[in-house]
Gaussian input, Z-matrix of N, CA and C with variables (Angstrom, degrees):
# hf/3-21g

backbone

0 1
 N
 C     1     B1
 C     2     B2     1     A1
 N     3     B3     2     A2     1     D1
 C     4     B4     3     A3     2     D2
 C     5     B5     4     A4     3     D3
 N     6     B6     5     A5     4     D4
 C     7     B7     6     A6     5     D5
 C     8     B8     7     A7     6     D6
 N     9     B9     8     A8     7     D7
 C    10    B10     9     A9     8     D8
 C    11    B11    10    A10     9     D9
 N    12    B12    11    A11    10    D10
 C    13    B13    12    A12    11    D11
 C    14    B14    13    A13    12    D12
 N    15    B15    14    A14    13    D13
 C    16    B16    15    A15    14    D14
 C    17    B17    16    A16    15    D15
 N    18    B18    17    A17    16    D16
 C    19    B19    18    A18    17    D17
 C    20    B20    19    A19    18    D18
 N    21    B21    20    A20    19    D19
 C    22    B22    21    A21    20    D20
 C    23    B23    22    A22    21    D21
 N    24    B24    23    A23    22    D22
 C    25    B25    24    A24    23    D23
 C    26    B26    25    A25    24    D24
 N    27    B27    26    A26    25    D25
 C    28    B28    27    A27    26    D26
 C    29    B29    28    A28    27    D27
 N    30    B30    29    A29    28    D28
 C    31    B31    30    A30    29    D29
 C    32    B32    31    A31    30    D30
 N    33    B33    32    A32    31    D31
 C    34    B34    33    A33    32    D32
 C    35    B35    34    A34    33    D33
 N    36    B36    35    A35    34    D34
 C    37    B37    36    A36    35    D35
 C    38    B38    37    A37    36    D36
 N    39    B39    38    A38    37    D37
 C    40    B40    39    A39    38    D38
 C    41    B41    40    A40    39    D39
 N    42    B42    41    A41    40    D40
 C    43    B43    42    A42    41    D41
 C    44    B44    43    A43    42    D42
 N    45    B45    44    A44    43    D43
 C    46    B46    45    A45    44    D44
 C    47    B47    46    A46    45    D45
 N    48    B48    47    A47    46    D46
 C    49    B49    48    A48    47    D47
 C    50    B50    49    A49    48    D48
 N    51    B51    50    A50    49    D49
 C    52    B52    51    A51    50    D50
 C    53    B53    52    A52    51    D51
 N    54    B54    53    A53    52    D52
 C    55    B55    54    A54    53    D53
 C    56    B56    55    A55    54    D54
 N    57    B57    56    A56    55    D55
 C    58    B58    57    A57    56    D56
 C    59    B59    58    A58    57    D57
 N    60    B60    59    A59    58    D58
 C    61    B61    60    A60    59    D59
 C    62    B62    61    A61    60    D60
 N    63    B63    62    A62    61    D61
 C    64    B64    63    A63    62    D62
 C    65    B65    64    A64    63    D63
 N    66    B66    65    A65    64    D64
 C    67    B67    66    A66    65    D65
 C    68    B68    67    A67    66    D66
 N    69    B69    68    A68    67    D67
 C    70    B70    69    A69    68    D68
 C    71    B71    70    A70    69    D69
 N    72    B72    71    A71    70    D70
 C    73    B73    72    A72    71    D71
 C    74    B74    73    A73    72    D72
 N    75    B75    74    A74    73    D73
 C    76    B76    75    A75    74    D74
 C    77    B77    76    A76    75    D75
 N    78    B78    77    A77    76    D76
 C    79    B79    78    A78    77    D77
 C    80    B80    79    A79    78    D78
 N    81    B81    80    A80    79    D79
 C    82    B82    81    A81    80    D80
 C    83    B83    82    A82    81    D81
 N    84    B84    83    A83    82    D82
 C    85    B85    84    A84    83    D83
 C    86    B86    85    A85    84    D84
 N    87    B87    86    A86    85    D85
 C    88    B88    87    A87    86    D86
 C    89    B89    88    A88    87    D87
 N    90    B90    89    A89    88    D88
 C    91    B91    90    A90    89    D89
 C    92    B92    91    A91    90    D90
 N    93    B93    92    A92    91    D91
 C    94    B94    93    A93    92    D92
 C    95    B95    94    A94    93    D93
 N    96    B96    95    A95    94    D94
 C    97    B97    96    A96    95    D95
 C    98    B98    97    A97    96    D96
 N    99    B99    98    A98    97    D97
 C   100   B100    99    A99    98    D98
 C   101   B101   100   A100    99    D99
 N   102   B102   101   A101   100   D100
 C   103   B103   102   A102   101   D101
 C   104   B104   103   A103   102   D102
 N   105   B105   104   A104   103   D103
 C   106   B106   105   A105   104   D104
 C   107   B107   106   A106   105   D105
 N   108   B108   107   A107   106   D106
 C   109   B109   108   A108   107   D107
 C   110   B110   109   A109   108   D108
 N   111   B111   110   A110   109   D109
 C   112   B112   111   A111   110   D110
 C   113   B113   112   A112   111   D111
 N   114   B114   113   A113   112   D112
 C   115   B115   114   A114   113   D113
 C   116   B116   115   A115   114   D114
 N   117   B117   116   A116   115   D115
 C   118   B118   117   A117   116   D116
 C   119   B119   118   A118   117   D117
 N   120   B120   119   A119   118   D118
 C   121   B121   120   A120   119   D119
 C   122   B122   121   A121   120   D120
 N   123   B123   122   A122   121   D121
 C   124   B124   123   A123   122   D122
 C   125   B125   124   A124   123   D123
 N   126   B126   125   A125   124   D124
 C   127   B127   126   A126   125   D125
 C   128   B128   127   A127   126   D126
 N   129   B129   128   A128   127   D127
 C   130   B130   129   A129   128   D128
 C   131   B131   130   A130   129   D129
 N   132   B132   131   A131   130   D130
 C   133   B133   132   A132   131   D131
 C   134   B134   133   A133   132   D132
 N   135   B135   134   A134   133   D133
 C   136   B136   135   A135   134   D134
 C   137   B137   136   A136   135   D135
 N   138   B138   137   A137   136   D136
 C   139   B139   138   A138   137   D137
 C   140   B140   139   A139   138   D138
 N   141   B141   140   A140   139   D139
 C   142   B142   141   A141   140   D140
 C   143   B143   142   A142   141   D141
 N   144   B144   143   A143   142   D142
 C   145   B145   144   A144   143   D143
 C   146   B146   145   A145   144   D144
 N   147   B147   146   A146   145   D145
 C   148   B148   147   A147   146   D146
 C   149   B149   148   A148   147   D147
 N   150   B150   149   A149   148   D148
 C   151   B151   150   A150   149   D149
 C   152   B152   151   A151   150   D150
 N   153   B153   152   A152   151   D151
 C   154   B154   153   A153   152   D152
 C   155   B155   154   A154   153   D153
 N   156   B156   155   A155   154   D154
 C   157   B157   156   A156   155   D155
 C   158   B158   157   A157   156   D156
 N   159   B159   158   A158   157   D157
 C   160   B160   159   A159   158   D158
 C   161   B161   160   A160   159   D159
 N   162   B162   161   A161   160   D160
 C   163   B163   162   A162   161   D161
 C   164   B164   163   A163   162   D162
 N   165   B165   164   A164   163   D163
 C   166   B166   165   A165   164   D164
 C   167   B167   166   A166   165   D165
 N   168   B168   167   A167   166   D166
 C   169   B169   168   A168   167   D167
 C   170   B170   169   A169   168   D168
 N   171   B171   170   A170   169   D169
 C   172   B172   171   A171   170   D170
 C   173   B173   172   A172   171   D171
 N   174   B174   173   A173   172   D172
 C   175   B175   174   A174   173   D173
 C   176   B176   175   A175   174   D174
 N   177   B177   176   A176   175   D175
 C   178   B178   177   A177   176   D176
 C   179   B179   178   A178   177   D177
 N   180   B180   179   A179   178   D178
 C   181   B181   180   A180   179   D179
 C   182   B182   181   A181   180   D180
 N   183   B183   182   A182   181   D181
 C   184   B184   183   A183   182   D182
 C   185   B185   184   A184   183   D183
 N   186   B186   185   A185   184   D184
 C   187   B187   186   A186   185   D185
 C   188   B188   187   A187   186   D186
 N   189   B189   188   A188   187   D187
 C   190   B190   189   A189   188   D188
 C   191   B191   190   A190   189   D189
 N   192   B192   191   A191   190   D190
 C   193   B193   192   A192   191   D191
 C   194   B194   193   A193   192   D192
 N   195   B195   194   A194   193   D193
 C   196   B196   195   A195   194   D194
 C   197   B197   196   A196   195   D195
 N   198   B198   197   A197   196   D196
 C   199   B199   198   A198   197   D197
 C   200   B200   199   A199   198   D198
 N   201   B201   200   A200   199   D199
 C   202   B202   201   A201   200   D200
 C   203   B203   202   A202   201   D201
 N   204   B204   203   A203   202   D202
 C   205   B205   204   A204   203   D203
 C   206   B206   205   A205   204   D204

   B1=1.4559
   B2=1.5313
   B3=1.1543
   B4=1.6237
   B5=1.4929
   B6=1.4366
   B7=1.6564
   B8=1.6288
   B9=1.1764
   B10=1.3964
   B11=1.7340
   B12=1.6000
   B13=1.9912
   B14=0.6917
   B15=1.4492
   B16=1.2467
   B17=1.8713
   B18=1.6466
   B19=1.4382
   B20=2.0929
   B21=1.1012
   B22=1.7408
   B23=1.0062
   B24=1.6733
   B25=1.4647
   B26=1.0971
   B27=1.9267
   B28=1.6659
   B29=2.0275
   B30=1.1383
   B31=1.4913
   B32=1.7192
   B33=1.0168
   B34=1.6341
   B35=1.7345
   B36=0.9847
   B37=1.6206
   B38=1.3876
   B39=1.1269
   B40=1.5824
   B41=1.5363
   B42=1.7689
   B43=1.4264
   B44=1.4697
   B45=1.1686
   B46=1.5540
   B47=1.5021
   B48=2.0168
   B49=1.5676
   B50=1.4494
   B51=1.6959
   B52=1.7782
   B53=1.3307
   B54=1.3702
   B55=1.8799
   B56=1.9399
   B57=1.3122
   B58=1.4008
   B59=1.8347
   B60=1.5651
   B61=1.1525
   B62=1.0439
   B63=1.4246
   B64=1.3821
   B65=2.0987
   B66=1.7814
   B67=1.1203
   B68=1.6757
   B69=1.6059
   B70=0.7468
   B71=2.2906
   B72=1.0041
   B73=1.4468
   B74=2.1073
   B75=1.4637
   B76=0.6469
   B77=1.8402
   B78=1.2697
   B79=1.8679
   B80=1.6829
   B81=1.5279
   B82=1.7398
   B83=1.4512
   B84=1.2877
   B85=1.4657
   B86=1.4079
   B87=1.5659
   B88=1.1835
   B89=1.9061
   B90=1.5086
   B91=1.0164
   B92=1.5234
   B93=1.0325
   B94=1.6975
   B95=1.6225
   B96=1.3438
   B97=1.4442
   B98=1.4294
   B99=1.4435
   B100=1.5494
   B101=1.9805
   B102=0.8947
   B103=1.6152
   B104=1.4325
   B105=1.3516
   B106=1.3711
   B107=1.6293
   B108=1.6561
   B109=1.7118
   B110=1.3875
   B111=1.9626
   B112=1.4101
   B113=1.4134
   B114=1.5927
   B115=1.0584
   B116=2.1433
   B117=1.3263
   B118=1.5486
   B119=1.4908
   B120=1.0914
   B121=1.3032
   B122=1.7989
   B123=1.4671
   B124=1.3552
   B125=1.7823
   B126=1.2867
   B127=1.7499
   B128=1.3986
   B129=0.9264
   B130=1.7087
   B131=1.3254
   B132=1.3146
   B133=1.5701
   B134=1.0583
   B135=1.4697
   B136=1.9467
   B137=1.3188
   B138=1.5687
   B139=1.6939
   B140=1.5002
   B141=1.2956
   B142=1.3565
   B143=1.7537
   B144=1.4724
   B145=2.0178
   B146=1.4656
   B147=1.3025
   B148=1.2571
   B149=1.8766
   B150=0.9134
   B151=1.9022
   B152=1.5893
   B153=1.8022
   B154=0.9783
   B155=0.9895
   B156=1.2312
   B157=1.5453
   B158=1.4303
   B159=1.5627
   B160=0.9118
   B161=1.9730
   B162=1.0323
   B163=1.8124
   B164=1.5301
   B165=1.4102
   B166=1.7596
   B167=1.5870
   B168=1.6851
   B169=1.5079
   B170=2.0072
   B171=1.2113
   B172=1.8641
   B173=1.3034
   B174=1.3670
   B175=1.5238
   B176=1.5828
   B177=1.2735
   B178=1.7910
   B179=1.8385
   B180=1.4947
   B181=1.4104
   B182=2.1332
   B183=0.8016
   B184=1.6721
   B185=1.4678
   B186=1.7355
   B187=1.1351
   B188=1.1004
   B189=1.3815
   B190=1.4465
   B191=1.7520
   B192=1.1611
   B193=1.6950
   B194=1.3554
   B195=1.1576
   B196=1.7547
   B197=1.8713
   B198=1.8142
   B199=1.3026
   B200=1.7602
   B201=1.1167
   B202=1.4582
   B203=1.3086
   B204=1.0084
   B205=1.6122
   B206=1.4631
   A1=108.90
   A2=119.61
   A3=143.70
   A4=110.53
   A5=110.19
   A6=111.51
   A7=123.82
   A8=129.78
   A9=128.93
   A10=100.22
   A11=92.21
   A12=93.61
   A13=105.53
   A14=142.94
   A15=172.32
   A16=103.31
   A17=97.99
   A18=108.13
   A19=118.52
   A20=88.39
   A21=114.67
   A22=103.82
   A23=125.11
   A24=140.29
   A25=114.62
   A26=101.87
   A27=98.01
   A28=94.92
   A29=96.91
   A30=116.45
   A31=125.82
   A32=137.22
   A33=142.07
   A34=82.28
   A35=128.75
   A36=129.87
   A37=125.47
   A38=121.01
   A39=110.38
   A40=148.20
   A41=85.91
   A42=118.78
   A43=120.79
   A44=88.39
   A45=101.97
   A46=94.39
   A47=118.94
   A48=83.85
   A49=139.73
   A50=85.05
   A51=87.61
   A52=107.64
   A53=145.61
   A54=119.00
   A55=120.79
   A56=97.87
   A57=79.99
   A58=150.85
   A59=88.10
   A60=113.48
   A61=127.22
   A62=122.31
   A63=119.38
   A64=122.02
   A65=93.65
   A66=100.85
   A67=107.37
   A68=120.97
   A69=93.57
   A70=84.32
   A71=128.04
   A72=147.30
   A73=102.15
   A74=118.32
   A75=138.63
   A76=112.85
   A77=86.01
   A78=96.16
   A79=114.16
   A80=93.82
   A81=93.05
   A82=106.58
   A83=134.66
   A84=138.05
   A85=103.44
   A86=106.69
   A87=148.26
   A88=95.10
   A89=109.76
   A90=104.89
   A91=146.12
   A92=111.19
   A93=106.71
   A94=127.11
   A95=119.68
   A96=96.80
   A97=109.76
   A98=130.33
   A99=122.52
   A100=109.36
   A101=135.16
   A102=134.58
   A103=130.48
   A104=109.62
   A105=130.51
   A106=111.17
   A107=101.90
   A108=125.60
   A109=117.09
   A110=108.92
   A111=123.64
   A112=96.43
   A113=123.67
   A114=126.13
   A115=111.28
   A116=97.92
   A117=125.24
   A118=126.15
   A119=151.62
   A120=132.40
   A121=107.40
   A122=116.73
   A123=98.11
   A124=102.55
   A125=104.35
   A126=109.86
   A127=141.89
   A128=153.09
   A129=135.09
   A130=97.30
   A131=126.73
   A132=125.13
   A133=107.54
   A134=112.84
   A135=117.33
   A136=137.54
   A137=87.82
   A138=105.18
   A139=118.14
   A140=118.24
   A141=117.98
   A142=107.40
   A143=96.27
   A144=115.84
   A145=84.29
   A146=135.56
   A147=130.33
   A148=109.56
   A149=116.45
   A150=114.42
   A151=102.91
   A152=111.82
   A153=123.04
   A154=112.29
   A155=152.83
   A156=158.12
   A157=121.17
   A158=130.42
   A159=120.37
   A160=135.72
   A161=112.45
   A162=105.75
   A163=112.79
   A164=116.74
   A165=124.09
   A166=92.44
   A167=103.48
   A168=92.27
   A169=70.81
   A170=92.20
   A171=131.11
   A172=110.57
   A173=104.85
   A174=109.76
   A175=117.51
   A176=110.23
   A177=100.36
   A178=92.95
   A179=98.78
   A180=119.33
   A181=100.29
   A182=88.67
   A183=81.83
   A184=133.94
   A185=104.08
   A186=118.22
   A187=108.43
   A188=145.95
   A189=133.27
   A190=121.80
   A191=91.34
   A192=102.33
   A193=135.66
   A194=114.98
   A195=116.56
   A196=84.21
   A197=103.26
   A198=109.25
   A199=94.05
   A200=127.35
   A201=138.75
   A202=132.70
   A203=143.89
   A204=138.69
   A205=108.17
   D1=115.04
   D2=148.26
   D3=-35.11
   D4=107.54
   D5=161.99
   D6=-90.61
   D7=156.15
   D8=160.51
   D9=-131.28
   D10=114.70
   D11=161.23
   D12=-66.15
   D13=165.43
   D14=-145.43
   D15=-148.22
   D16=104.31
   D17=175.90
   D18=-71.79
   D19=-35.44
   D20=-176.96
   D21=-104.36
   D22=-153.76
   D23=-174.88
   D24=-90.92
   D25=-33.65
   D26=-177.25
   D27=-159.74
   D28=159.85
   D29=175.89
   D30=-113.40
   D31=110.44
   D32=-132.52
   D33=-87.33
   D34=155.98
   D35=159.68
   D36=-63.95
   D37=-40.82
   D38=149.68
   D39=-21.99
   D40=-43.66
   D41=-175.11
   D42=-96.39
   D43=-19.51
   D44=-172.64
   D45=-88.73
   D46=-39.12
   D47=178.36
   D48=-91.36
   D49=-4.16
   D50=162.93
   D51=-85.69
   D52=-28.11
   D53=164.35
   D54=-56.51
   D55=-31.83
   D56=149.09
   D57=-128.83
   D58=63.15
   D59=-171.59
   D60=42.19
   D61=41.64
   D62=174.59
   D63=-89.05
   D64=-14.92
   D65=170.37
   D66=-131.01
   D67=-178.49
   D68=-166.24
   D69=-112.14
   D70=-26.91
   D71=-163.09
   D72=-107.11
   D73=172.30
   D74=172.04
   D75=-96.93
   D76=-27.49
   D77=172.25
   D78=-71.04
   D79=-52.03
   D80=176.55
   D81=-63.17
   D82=-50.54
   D83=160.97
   D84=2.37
   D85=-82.15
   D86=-151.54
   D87=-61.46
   D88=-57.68
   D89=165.46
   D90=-69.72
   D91=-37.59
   D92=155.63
   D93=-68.29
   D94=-16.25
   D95=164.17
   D96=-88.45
   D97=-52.94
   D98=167.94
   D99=-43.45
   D100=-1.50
   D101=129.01
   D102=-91.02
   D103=34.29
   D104=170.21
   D105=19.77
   D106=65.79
   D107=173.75
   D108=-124.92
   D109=14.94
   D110=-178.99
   D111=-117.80
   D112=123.37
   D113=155.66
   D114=-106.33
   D115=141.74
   D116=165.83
   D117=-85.30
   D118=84.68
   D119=-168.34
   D120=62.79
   D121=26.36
   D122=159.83
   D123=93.67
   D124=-16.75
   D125=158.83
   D126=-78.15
   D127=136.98
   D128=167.71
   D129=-45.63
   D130=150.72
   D131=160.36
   D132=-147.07
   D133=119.01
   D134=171.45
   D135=-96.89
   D136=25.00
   D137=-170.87
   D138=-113.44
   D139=99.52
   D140=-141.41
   D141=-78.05
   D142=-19.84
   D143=-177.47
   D144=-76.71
   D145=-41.43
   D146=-169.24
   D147=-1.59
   D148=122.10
   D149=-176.27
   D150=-106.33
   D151=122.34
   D152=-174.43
   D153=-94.56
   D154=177.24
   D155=178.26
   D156=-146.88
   D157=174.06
   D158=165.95
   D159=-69.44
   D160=124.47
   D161=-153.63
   D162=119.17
   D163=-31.91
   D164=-173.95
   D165=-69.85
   D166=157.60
   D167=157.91
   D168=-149.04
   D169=-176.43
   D170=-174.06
   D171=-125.88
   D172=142.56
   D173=153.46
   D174=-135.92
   D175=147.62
   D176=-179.59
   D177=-164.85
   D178=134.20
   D179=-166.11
   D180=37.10
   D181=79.27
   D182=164.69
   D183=58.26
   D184=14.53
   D185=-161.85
   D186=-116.87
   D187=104.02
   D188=172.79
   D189=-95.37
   D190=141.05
   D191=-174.35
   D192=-141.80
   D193=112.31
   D194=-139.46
   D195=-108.61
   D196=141.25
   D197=-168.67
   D198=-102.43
   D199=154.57
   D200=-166.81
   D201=-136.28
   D202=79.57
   D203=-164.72
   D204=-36.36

């Protein structure tokens, strides 16, 4: 499992999957969760601002990634 610290309070899902390289653009971002291939805590999530926190993690193609204060 893939971590991302958390510089601020929270990290948007977009952002979070290009810091950990799961995409390479903000467009592809944009496009794989509005094709509901981003999970939140184990949910589909199509909200790409979605705000993560410390305790959240992600998954996308097989990748899990837990966010961390």
């Amino acid at each position: 499992m893939d971590k991302i610290k958390l510089r601020e309070e929270y990290i948007k899902l977009g952002q979070a999957l290009k810091a950990a390289r799961l995409v390479s653009s903000g467009v592809e971002a944009k496009m794989m969760v509005l094709d509901g291939r981003v999970k939140v805590n184990g949910e589909v999530c199509l909200q790409r601002g979605k705000k993560l926190v410390g305790g959240d993690s992600f998954e996308f193609d097989g990748n899990v990634v837990s966010i961390e204060n």
